[in-house]
N, CA and C atoms as a LAMMPS dump frame, in Angstrom:
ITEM: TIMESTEP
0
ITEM: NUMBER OF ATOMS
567
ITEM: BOX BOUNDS ff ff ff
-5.0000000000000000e+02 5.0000000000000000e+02
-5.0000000000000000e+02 5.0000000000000000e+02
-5.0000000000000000e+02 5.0000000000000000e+02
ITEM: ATOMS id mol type element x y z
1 1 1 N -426.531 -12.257 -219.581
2 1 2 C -426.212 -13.168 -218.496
3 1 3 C -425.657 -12.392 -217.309
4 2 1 N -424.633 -10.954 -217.463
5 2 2 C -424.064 -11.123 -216.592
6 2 3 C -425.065 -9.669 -216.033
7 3 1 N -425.833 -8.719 -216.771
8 3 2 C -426.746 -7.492 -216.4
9 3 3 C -427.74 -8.488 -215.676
10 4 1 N -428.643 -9.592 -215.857
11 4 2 C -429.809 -9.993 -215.511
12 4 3 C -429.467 -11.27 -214.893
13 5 1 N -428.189 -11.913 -214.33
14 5 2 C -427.804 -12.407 -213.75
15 5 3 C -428.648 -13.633 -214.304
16 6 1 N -429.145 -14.055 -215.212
17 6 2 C -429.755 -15.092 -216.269
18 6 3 C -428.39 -16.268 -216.283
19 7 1 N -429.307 -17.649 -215.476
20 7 2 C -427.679 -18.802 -216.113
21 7 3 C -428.531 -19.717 -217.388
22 8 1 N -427.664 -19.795 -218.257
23 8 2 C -428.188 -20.102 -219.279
24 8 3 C -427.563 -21.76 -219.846
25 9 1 N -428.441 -22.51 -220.117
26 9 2 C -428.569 -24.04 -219.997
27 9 3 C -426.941 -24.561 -221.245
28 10 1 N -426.945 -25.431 -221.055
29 10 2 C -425.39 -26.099 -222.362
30 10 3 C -425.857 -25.618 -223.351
31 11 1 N -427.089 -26.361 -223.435
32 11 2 C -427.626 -25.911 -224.831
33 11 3 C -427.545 -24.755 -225.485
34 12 1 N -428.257 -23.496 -224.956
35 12 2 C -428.242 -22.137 -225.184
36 12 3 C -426.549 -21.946 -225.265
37 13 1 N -425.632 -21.917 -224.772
38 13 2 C -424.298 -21.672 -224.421
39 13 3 C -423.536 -22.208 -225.846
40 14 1 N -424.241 -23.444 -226.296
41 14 2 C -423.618 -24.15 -226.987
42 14 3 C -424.265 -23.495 -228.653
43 15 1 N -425.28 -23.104 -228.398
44 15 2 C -425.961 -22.09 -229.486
45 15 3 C -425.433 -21.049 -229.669
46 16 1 N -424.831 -20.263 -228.087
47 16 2 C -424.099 -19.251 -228.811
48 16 3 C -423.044 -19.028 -229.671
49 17 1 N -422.308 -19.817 -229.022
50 17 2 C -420.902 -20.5 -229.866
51 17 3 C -421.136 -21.388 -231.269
52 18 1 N -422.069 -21.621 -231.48
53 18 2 C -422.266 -21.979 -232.861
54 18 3 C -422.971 -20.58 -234.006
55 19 1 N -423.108 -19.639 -232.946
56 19 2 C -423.793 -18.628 -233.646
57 19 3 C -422.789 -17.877 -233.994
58 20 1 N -421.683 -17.167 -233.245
59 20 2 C -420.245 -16.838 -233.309
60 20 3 C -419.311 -17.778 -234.153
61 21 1 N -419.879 -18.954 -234.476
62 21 2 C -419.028 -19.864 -235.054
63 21 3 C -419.242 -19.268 -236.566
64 22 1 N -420.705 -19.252 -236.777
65 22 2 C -421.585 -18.875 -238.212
66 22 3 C -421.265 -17.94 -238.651
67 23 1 N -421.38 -16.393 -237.465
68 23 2 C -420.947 -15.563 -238.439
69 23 3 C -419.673 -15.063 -238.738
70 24 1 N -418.473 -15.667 -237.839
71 24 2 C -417.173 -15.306 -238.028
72 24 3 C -416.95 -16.175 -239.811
73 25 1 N -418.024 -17.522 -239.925
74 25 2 C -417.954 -18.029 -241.199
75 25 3 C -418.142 -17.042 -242.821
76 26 1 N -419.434 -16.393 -242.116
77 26 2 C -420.283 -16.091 -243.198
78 26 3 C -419.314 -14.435 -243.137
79 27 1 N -418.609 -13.629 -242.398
80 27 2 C -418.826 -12.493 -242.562
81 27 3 C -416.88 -12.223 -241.769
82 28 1 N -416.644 -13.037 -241.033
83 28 2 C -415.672 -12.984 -240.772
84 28 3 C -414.132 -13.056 -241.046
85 29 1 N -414.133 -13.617 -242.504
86 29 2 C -413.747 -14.542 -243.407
87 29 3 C -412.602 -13.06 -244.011
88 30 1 N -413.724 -11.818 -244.179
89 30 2 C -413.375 -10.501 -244.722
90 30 3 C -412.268 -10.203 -243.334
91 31 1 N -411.98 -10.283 -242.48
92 31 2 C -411.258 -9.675 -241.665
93 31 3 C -409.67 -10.003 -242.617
94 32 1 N -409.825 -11.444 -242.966
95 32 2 C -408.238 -11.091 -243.339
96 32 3 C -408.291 -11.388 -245.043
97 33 1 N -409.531 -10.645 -245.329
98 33 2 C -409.448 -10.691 -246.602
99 33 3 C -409.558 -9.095 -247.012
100 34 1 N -410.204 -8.192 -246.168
101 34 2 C -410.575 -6.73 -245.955
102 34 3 C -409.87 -5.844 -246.77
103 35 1 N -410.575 -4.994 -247.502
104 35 2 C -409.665 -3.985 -247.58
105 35 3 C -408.946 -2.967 -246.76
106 36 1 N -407.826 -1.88 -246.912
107 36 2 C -407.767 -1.334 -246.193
108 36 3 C -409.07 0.01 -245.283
109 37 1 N -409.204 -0.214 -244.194
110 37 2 C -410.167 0.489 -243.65
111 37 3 C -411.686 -0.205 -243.122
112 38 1 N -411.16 -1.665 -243.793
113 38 2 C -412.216 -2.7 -243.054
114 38 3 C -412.317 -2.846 -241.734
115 39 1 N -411.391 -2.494 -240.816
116 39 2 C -412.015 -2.634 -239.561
117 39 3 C -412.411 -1.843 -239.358
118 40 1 N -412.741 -0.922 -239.519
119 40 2 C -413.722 0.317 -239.179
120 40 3 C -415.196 -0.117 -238.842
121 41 1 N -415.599 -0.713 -240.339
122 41 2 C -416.702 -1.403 -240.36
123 41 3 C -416.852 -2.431 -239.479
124 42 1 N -415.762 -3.242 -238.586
125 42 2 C -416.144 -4.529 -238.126
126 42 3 C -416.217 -3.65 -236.388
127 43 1 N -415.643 -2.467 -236.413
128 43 2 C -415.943 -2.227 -234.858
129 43 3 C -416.867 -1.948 -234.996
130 44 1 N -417.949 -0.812 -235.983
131 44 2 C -418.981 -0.191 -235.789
132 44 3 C -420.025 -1.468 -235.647
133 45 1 N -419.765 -2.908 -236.232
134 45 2 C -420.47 -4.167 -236.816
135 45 3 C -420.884 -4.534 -234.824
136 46 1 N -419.878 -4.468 -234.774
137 46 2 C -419.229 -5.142 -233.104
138 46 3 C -420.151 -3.797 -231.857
139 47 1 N -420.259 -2.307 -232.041
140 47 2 C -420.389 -1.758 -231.115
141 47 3 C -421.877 -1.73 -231.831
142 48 1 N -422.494 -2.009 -232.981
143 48 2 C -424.129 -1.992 -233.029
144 48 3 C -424.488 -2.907 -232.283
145 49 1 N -423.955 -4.145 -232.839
146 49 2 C -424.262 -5.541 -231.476
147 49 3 C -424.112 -5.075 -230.333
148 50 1 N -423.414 -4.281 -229.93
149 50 2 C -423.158 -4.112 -228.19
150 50 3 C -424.377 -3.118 -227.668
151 51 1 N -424.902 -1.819 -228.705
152 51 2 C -426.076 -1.131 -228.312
153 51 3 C -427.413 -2.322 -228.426
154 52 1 N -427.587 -2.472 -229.373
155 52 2 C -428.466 -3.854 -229.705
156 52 3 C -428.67 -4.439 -228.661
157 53 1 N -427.34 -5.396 -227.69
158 53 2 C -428.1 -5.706 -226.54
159 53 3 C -428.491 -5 -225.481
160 54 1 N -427.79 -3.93 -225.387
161 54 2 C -428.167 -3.001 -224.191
162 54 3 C -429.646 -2.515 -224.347
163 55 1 N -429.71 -1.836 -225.464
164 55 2 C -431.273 -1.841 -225.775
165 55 3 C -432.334 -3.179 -225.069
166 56 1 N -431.775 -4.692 -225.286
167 56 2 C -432.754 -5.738 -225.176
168 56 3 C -433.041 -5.746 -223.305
169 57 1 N -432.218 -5.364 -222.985
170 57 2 C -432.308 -5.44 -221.764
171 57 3 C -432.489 -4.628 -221.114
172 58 1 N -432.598 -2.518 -221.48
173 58 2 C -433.045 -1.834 -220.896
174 58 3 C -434.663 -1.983 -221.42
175 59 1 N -434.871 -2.654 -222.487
176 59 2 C -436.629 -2.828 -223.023
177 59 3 C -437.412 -4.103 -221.824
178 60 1 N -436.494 -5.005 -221.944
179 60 2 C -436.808 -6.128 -220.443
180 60 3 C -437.2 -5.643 -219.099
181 61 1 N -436.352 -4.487 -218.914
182 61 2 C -436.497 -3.956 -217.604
183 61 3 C -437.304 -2.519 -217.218
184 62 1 N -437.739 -2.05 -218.84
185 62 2 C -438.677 -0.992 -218.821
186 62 3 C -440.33 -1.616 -218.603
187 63 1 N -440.438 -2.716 -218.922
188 63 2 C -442.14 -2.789 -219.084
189 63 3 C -442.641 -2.568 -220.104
190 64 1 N -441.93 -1.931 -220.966
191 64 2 C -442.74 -1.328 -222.053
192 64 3 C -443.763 -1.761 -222.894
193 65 1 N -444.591 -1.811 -223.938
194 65 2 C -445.021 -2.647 -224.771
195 65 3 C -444.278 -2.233 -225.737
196 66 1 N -444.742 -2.601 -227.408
197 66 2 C -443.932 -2.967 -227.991
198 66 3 C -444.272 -1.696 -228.729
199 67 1 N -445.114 -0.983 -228.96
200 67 2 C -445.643 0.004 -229.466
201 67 3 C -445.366 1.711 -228.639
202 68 1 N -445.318 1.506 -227.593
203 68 2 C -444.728 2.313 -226.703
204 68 3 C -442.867 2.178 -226.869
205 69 1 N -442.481 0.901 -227.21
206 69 2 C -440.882 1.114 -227.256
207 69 3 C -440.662 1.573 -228.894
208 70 1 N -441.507 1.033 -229.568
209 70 2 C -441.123 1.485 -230.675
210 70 3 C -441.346 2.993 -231.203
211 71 1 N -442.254 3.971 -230.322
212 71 2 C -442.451 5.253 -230.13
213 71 3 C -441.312 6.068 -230.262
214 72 1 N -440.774 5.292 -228.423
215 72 2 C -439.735 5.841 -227.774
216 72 3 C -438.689 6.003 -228.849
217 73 1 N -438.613 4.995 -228.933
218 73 2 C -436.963 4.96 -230.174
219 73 3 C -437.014 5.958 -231.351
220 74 1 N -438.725 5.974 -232.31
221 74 2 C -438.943 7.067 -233.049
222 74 3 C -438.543 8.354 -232.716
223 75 1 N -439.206 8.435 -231.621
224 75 2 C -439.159 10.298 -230.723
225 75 3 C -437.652 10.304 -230.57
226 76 1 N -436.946 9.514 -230.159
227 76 2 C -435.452 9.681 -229.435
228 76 3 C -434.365 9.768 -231.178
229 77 1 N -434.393 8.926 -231.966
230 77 2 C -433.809 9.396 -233.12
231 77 3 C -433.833 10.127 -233.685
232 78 1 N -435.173 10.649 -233.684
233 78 2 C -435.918 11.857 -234.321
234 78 3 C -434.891 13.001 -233.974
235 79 1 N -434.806 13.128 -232.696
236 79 2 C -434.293 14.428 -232.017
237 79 3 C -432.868 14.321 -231.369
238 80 1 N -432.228 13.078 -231.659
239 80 2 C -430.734 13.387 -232.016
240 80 3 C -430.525 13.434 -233.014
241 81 1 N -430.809 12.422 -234.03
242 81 2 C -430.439 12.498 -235.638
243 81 3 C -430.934 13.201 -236.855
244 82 1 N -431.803 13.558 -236.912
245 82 2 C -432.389 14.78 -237.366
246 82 3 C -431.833 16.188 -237.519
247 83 1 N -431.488 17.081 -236.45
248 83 2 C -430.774 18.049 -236.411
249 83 3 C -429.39 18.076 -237.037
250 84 1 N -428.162 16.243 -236.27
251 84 2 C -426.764 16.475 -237.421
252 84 3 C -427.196 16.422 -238.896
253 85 1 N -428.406 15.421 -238.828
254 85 2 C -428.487 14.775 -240.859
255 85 3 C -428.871 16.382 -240.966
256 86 1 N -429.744 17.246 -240.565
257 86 2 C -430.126 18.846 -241.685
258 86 3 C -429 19.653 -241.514
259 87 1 N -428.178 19.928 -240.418
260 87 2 C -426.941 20.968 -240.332
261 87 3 C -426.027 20.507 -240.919
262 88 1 N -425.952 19 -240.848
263 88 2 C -424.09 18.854 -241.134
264 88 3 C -423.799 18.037 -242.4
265 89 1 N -424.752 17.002 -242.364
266 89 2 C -424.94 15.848 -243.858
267 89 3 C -425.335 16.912 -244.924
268 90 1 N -426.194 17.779 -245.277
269 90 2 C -426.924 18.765 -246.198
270 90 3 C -427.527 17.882 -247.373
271 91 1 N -428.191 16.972 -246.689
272 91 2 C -429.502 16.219 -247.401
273 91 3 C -430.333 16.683 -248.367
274 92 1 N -429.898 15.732 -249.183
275 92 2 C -430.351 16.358 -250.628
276 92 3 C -432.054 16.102 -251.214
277 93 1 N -432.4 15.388 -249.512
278 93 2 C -434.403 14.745 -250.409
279 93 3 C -434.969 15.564 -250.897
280 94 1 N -434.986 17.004 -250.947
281 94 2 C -435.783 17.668 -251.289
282 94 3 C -436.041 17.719 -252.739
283 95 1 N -434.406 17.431 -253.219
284 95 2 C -434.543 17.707 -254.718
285 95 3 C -434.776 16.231 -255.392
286 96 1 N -434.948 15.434 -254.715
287 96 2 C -435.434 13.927 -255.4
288 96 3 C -436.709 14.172 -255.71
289 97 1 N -437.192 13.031 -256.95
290 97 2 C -438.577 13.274 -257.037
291 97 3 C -439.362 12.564 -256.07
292 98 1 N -440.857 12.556 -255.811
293 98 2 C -440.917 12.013 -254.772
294 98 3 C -441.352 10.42 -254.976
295 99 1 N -441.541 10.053 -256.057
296 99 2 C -442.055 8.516 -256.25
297 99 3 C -440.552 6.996 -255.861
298 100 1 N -439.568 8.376 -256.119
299 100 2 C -437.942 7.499 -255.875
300 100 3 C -438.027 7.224 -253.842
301 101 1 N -438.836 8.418 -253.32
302 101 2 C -438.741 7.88 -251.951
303 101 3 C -439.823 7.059 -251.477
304 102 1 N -440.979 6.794 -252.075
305 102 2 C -441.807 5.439 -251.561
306 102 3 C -441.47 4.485 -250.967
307 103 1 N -441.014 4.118 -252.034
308 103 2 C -440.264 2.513 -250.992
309 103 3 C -439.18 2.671 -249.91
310 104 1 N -438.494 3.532 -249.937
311 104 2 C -437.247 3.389 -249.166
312 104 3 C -438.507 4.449 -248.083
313 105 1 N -439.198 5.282 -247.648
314 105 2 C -440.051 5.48 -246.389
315 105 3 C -440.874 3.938 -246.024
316 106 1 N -441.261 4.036 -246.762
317 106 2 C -442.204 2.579 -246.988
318 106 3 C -441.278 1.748 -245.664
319 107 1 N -440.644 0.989 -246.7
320 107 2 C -439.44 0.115 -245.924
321 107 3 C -439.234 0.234 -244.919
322 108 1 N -438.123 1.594 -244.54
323 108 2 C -437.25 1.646 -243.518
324 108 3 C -437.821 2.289 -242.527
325 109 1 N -439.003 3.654 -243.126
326 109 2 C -439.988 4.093 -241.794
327 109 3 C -440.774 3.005 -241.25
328 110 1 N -441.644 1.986 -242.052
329 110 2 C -442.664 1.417 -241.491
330 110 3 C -442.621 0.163 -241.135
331 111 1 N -441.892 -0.74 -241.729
332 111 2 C -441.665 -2.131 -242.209
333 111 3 C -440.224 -2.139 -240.907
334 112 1 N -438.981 -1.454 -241.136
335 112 2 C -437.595 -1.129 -240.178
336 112 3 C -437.943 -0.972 -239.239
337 113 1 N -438.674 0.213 -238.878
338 113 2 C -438.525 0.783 -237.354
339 113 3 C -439.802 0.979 -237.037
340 114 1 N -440.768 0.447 -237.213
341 114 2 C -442.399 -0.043 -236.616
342 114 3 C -442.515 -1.081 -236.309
343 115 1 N -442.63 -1.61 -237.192
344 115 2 C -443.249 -3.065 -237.045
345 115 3 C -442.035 -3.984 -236.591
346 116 1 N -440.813 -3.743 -236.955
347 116 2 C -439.499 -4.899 -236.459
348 116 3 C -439.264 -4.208 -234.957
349 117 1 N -439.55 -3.222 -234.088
350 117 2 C -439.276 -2.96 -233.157
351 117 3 C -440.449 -3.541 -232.351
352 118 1 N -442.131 -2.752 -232.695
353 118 2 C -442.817 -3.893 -231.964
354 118 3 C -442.88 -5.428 -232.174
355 119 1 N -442.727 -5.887 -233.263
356 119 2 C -442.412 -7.542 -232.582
357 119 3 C -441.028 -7.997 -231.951
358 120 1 N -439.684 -7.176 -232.116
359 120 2 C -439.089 -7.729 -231.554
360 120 3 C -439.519 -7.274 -229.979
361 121 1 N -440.077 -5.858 -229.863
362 121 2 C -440.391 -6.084 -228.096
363 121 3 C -441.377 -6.608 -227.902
364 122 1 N -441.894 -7.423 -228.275
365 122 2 C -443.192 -8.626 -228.046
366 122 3 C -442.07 -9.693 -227.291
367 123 1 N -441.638 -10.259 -228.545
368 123 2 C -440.653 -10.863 -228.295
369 123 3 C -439.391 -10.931 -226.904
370 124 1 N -439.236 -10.106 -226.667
371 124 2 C -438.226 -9.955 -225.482
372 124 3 C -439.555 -9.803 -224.143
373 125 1 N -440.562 -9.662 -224.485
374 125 2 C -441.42 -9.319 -223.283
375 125 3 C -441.984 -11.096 -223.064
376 126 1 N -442.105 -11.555 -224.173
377 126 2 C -442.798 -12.938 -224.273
378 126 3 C -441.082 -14.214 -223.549
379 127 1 N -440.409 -13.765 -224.415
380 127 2 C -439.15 -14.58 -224.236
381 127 3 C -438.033 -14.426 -223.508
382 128 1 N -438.275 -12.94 -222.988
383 128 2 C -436.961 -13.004 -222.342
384 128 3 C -435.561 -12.061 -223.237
385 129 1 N -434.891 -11.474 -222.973
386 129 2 C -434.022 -10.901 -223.821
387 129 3 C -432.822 -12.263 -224.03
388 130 1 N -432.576 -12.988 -223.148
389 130 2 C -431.367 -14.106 -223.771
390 130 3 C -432.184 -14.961 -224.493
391 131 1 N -433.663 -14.796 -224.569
392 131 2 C -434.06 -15.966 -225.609
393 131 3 C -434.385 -14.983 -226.916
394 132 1 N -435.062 -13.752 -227.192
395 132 2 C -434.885 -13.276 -228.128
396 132 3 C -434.146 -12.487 -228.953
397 133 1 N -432.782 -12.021 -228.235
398 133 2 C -431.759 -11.466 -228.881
399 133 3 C -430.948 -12.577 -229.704
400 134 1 N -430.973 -13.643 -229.264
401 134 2 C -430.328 -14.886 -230.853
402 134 3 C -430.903 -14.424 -232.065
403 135 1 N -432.098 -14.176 -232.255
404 135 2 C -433.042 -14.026 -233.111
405 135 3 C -432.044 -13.079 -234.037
406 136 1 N -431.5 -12.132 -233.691
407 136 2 C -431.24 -10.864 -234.58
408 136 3 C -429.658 -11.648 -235.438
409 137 1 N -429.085 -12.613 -234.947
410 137 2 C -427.935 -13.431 -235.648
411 137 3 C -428.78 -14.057 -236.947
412 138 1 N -429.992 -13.929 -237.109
413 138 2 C -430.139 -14.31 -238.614
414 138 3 C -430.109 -13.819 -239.418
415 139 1 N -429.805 -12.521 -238.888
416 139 2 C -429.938 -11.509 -240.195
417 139 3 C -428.334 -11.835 -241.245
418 140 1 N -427.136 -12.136 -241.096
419 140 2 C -426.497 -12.214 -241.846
420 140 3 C -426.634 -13.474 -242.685
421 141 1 N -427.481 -14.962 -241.567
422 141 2 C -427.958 -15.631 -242.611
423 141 3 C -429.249 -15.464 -243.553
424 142 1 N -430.241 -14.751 -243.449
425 142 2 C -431.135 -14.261 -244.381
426 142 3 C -430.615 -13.294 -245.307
427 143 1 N -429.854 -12.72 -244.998
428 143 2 C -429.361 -11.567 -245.996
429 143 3 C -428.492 -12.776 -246.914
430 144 1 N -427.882 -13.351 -246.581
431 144 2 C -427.319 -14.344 -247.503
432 144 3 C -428.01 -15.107 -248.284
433 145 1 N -428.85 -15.489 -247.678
434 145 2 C -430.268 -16.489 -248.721
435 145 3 C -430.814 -15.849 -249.78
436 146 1 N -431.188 -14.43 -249.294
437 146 2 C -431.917 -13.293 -249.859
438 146 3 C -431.081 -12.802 -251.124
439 147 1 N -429.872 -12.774 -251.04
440 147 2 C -429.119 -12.555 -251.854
441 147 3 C -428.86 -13.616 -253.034
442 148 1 N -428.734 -15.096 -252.952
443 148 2 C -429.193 -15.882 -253.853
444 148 3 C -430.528 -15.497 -254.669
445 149 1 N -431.523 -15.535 -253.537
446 149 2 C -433.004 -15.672 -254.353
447 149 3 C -432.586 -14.305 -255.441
448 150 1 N -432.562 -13.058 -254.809
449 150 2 C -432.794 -11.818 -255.475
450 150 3 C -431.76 -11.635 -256.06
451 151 1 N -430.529 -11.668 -256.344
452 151 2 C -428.979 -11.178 -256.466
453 151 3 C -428.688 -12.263 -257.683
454 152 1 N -428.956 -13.548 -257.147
455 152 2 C -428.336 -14.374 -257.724
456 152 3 C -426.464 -14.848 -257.334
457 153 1 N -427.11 -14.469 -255.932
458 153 2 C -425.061 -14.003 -256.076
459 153 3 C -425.255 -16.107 -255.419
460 154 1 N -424.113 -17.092 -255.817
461 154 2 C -423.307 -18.096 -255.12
462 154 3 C -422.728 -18.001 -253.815
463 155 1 N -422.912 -18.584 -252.859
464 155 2 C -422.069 -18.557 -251.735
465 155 3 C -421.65 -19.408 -251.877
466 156 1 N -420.342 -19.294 -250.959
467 156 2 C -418.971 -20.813 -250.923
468 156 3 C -419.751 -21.522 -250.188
469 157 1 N -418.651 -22.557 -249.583
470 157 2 C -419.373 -23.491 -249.15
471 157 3 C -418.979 -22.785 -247.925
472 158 1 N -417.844 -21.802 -247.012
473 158 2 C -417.765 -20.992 -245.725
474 158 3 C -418.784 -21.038 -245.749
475 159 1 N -420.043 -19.837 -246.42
476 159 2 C -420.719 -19.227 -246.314
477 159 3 C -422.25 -20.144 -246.103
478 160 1 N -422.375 -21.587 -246.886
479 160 2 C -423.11 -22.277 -246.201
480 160 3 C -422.683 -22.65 -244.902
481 161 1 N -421.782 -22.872 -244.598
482 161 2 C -421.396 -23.501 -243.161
483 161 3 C -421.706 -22.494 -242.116
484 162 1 N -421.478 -21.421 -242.684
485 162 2 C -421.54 -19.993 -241.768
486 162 3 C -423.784 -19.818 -241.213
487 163 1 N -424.283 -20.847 -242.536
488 163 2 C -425.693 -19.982 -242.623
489 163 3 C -426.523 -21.556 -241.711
490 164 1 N -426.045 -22.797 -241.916
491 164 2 C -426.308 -23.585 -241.297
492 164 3 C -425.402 -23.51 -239.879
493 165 1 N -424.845 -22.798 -239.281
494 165 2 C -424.313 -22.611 -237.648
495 165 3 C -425.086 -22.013 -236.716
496 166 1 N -425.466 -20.606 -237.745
497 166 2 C -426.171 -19.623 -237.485
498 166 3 C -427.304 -20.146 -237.373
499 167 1 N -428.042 -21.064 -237.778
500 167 2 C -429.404 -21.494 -237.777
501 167 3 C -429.743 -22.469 -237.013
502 168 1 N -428.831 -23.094 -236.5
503 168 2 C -428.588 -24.393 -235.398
504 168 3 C -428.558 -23.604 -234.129
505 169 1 N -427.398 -22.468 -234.139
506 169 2 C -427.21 -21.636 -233.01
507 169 3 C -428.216 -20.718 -232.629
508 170 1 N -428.938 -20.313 -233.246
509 170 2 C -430.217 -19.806 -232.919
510 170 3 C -431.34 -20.436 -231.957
511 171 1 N -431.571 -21.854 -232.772
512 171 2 C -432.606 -22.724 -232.359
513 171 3 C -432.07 -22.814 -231.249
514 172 1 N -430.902 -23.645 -230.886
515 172 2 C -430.301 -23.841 -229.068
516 172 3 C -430.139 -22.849 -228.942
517 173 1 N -429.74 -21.559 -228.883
518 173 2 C -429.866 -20.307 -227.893
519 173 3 C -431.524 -19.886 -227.412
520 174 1 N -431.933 -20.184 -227.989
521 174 2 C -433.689 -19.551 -227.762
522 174 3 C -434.101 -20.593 -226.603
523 175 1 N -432.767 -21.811 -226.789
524 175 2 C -433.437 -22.48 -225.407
525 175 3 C -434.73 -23.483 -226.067
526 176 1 N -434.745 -23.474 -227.144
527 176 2 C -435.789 -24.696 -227.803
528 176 3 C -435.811 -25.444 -227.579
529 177 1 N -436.63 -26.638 -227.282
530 177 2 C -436.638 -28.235 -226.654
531 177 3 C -435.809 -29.042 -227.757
532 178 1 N -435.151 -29.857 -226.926
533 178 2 C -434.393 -30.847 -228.06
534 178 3 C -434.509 -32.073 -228.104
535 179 1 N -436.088 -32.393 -227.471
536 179 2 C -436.461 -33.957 -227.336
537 179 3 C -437.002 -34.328 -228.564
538 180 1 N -437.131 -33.734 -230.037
539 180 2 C -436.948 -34.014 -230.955
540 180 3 C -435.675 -34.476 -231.44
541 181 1 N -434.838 -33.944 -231.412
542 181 2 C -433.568 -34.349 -231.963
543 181 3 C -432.764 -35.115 -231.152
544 182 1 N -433.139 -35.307 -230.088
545 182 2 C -432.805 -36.767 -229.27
546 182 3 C -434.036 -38.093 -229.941
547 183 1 N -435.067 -38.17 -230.109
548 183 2 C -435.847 -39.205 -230.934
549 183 3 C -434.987 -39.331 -232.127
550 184 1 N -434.784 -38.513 -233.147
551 184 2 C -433.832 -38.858 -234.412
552 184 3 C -432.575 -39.575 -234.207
553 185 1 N -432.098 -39.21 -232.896
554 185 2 C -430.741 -39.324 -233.127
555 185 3 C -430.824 -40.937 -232.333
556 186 1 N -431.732 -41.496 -231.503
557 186 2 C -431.764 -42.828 -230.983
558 186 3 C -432.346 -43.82 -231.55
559 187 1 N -433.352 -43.196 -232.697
560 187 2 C -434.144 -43.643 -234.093
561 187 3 C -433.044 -44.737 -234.878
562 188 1 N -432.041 -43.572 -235.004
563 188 2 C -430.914 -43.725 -236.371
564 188 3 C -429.52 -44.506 -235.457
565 189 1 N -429.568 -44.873 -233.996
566 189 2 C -428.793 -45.416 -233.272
567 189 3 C -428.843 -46.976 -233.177
């Protein structure tokens, strides 16, 4: 809003704040439940979101396509992160066998940082960065769902409240029409 000088409708506004509502539910809950050294994790949580959008909006204002940004980002990690992970981490892949790294290249090379970078810059090229950066607030509610299906793990009922906010706040931030849910709601009036 305030880089692209974007004014953004009740609705959207009112999405965000239900999206902030969700995940302070679903994830926020740990701040005063944390162990010691938990905020560590909640600034790094807080300054990924803050690169995250800067990214959406230097990709808005590059032109790029989505295949060209998702290049860029390859080539550019490549050649900062690469050099600390071999000098300073002393990465042990070599001595793994190699069938243990399939999936995790699989995954996180192709599936992570290919294909989720070109559609999300489809996405910001098609929508706009204040309509497709909501999008990335589902990830703590899918990771939560995901975790039932696969985990089996229970969430409280926070944690539903947290995954239904997040999913309301999405839909009104993207700026979605709500002349559906005005028919329901004058239906049932």
């Amino acid at each position: 809003m305030v880089i692209l000088k974007e004014r953004l409708t009740q609705g959207q506004l009112g999405g965000l704040c239900l999206i902030l509502t969700g995940v302070f539910l679903i994830a926020g809950l740990g701040l005063f439940q944390g162990a010691d050294g938990a905020w560590i994790g909640h600034i790094l949580f807080v300054t990924g979101a803050f690169l995250f959008a800067s990214y959406s909006i230097a990709l808005r204002r590059s032109g790029l396509t989505g295949m060209e940004a998702a290049a860029l980002v390859a080539i550019w990690s490549c050649a900062f992160y690469l050099p600390v992970y071999i000098l300073w981490l002393h990465p042990r892949l070599l001595e793994l066998p190699a069938a243990s790294l399939v999936f995790p290249a699989f995954y996180q090379g192709l599936v992570t940082n290919v294909i989720s970078l070109i559609a999300y810059a489809r996405a910001v090229s098609i929508l706009g960065p204040s309509r497709a950066s909501p999008f990335a607030a589902l990830i703590p509610a899918v990771t939560a769902l995901l975790g039932i299906l696969l985990l089996g793990e229970n969430p409280g009922s926070a944690d539903w409240a947290g995954i239904a906010c997040v999913s309301a706040g999405v839909y009104l931030a993207t700026g979605a029409p709500l002349h559906w849910v005005a028919k329901i709601v004058y239906k049932q009036s």
